[in-house]
Steps between C-alpha positions, in 0.01 A plus 500: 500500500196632610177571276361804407191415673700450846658803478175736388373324814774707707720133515686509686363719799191338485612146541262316732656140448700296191467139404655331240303624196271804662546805712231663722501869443297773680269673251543894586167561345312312752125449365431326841741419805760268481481502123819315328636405160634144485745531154656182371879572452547288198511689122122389415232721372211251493397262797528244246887508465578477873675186551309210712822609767349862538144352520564305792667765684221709461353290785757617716429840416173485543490277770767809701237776378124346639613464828671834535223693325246279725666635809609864392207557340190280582402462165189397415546361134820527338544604111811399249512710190702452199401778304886574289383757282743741581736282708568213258707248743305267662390623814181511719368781704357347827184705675455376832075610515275601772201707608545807693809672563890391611723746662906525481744750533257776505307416164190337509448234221148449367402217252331714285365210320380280723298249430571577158770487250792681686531898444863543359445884443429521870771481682812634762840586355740426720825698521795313434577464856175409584525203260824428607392525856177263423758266366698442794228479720355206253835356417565488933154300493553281183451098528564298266 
């Protein structure tokens, strides 16, 4: 069964990619372009009570997400948050960051906070389709 976390996250239309412990969502609010959240699919609500299993797998994860964001994006610095204040599972939201401007399916995406702290309130709501679209076109280009 899928988390609450997944699913406010638009899972499963938003599925990038899925390893063992961790799927790659789409964030619909998208703060910068390319932004993700990377939610662990066991029943934990603090990092510290993932098992050592879902810890490793996290390098697959992350190792699937750099390189796609690197060439989708061409990301400058790249930020993982784990904020779960209103989202308790444990998840990350994943802010691929940059200077200037990215365009993409006729929205431009601006880092509003760069070089600073990233600029959550600032950002592009995708439609559902447009996430699910941005999805696809990720998932088609996912390595891992």
């Amino acid at each position: 069964m899928t988390n609450p976390t997944a699913r406010k996250f638009g899972y499963p239309d938003t599925l990038v990619a899925e390893t063992s412990h961790w799927l790659v969502l789409v964030r619909p609010q998208q703060p910068t372009y390319g932004s993700l959240v990377l939610v662990c699919k066991e029943p934990a609500q603090a990092f510290s009570d993932l098992s050592a299993d879902a810890f490793a797998d996290m390098k697959r994860a992350i190792g699937g997400i750099e390189p796609l964001l690197r060439h989708t994006v061409a990301y400058q610095r790249i930020n993982y948050l784990m904020l779960m204040m209103v989202d308790p599972d444990v998840h990350f939201h994943v802010l691929p960051r940059y200077d200037g401007a990215r365009e993409h399916g006729g929205h431009s995406f601006v880092d509003a906070g760069w070089p600073g702290p990233p600029a959550l309130a600032s950002h592009v709501a995708l439609s559902e389709e447009e996430a699910k679209a941005m999805a696809a076109e990720f998932a088609a280009r996912w390595r891992a």
